[in-house]
N, C-alpha and C positions, 0 to 999 in steps of 0.2 A: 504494500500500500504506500503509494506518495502521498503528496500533497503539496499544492501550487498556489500563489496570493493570484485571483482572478476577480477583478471589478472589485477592489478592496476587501475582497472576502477571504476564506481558505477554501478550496477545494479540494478533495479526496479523490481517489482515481487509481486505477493500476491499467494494465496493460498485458495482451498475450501477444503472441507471434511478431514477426519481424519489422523493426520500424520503419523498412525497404517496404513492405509491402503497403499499398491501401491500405487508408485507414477506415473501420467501421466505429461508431461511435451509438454507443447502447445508451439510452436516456432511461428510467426508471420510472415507476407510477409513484401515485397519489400517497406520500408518506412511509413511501419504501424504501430502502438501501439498496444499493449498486448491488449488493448480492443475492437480489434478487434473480439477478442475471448470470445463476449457478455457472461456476467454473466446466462442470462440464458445456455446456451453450456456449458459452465462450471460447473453450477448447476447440470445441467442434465447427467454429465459425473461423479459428484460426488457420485449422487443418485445412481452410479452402482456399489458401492462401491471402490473409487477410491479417494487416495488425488489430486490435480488438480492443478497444479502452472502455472500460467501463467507469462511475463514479458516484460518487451522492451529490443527490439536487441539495443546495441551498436547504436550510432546515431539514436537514436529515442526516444520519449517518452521523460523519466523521468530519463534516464538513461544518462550516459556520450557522449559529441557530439564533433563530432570531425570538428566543425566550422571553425577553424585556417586554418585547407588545404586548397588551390587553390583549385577556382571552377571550376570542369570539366567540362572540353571541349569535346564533343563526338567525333566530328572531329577528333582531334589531340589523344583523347586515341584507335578509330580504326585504325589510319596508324601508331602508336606506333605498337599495336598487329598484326598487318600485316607485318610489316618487322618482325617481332620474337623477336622484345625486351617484355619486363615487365614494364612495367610505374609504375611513381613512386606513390603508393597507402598508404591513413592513415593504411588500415585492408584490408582482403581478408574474404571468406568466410571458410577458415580452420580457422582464429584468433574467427571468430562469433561461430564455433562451439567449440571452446577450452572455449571460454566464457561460453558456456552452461553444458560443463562438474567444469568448475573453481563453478559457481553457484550451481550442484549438490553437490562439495565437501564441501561446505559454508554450505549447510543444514544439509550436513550430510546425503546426499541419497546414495548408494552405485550404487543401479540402478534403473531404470527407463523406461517404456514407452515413445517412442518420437514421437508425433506427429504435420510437420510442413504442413503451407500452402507456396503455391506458393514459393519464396525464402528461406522459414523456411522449406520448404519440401527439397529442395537443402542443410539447414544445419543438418536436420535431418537424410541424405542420408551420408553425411560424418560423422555425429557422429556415425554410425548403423558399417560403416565400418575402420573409424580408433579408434574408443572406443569399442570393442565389449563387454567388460568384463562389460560395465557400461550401456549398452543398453538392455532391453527387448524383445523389440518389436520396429516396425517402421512402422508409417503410413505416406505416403507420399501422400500428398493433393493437386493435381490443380499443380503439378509442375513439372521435369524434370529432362534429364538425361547430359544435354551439348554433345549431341551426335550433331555434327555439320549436319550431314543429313539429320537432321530431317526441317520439314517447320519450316522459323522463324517467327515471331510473323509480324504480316502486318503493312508497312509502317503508314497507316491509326493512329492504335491503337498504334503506337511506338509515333507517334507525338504528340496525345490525352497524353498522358501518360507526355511527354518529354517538350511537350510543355512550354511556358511561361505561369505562372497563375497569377492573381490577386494578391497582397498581402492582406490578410485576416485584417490584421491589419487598413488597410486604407478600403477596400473592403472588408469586408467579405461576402455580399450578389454578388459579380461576384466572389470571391472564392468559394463559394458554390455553382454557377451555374457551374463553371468549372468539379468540383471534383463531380457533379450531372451529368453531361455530360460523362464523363469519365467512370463512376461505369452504368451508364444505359448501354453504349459502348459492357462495355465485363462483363453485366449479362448474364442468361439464359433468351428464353422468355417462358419456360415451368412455372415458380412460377412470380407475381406480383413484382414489383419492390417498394417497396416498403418508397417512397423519404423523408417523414417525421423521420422517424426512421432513415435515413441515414444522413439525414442533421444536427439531434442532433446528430451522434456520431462523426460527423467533426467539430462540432463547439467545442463538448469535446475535441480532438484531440489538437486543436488549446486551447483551454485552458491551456493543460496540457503544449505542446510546438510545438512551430514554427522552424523550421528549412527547408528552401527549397532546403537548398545543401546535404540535406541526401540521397535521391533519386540519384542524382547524383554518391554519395559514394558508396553506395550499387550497383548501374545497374556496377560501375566499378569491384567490387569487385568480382560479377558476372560474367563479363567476362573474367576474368581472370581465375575463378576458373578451365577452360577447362574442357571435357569429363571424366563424372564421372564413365562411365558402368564399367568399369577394378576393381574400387573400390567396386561397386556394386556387382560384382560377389563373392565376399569376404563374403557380408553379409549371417549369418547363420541364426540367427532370426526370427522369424516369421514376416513375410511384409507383410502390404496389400496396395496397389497403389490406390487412389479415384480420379474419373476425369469427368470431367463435358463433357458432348459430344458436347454439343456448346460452348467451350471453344475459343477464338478466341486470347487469347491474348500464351496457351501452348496450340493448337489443340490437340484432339484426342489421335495423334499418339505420343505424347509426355506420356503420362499416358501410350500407351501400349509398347513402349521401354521402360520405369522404371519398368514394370513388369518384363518384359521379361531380364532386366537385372539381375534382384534379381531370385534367386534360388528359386523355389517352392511361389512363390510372388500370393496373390491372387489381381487381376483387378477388379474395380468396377468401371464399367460406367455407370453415370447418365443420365438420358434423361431429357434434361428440363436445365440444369443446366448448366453454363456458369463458368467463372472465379470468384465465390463468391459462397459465402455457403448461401442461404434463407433461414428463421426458418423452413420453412416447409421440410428440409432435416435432420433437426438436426438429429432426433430420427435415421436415415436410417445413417447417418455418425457416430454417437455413439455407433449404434450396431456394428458397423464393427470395431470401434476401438475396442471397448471390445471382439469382438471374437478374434481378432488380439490377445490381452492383454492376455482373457482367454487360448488360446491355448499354450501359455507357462507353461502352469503349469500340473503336472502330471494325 
């Protein structure tokens, strides 16, 4: 694990395969750590010839946390956004993607593949269209367009998600029933769930760092970000859209408006696959980044 001063913050990040090769650049979801994006995924993304960096967003991880801010209020930030003000926010999701290009220049990558999930697919959707000169390709994974028409995500899984949890510190066996509860929630049930392998990467998590108002930060920062299709339309790049078709927490229709937004954008819907990537998808999600990656080149 390094870490790099990027737009006055710290960044966290590591790196697989050869810094000759392409760079792919893995953005993470909604209050996740960079290790979400298991070492084997990474491995196996490198094996295609591909250097592979992964990192923590801003409030997360290992990286700089923006703790100090007042804890959000959902209440009070939807009738902010509903009368047409802007509530007062630490970051939005244009600063997360500025962060991800500030990161490129640190390494010294000129350009890059971006490939994010869920939230990281939302910054990955703004770096494609307000960086083009520094973007690839764009893979947009399990996430959306902020196209307000679309279904939102069900009260159910908003509350599983939003809810009050355990603190890990005092509990960690009811934190880890919670965040088990949660991830069963909005899997697919076409692959195993597979709960020991999930429970170690939340206890990692919780090693690394605790922070429970980072969720909060980011679902604000989210909504704020508004309808991205206008932006999308912009994008030249080769796209490919990946979406799980039991997806409950971005349905369906949310992977095929981000197609349909992106110009010549190729859709890939999963059967079986919910709002999480199983190992047993890897291989079918890798190939697709990589033809994404390869069809850039002459």
């Amino acid at each position: 694990m390094n870490m790099l001063k990027v737009n006055d913050i710290d960044i966290a990040y590591d790196s697989y395969g050869s810094e000759k090769n392409e760079t792919i650049l893995l953005i993470a979801g909604l209050g996740t750590q960079m290790i979400r994006w298991t070492v084997p995924f990474c491995e196996m993304l490198a094996a295609r010839g591909f250097r592979v960096i992964r990192f923590d967003n801003r409030d997360t991880g290992l990286s700089t946390h923006f703790s100090n801010h007042a804890t959000l209020d959902f209440e009070s930030l939807a009738q902010t956004l509903m009368s047409g003000k802007l509530p007062d926010l630490p970051y939005t999701l244009d600063d997360m993607a500025a962060d991800t290009i500030g990161l490129l220049n640190a390494l010294g990558i000129k350009k890059a593949h971006v490939v994010g999930r869920s939230m990281g697919g939302m910054i990955a959707q703004l770096m494609a269209s307000q960086y083009p000169e520094r973007v690839l390709s764009l893979t947009s994974l399990m996430s959306t367009t902020g196209n307000p028409e679309l279904p939102p995500t069900s009260p159910e899984v908003m509350a599983l998600m939003t809810g009050p949890a355990p603190n890990p510190m005092e509990d960690e066996e009811g934190y880890l029933a919670h965040s088990v509860a949660f991830a069963k929630r909005i899997a697919g049930t076409g692959y195993p769930f597979e709960e020991d392998a999930y429970r170690s990467l939340i206890r990692e998590e919780i090693q690394r760092a605790y922070d429970p108002g980072s969720v909060g930060r980011q679902i604000a920062a989210i909504a704020v970000s508004g309808d991205r299709r206008a932006r999308l339309a912009k994008v030249k790049v080769p796209a490919l859209v990946i979406h799980g078709v039991e997806d409950p927490m971005f349905v369906p229709a949310c992977g095929r408006d981000t197609a349909e937004a992106i110009n010549g954008a190729e859709l890939m819907l999963l059967e079986g696959m919910g709002h999480d990537l199983p190992q047993q998808l890897f291989e079918t999600v890798v190939d697709g980044i990589e033809r994404a990656a390869r069809s850039t080149r002459p």
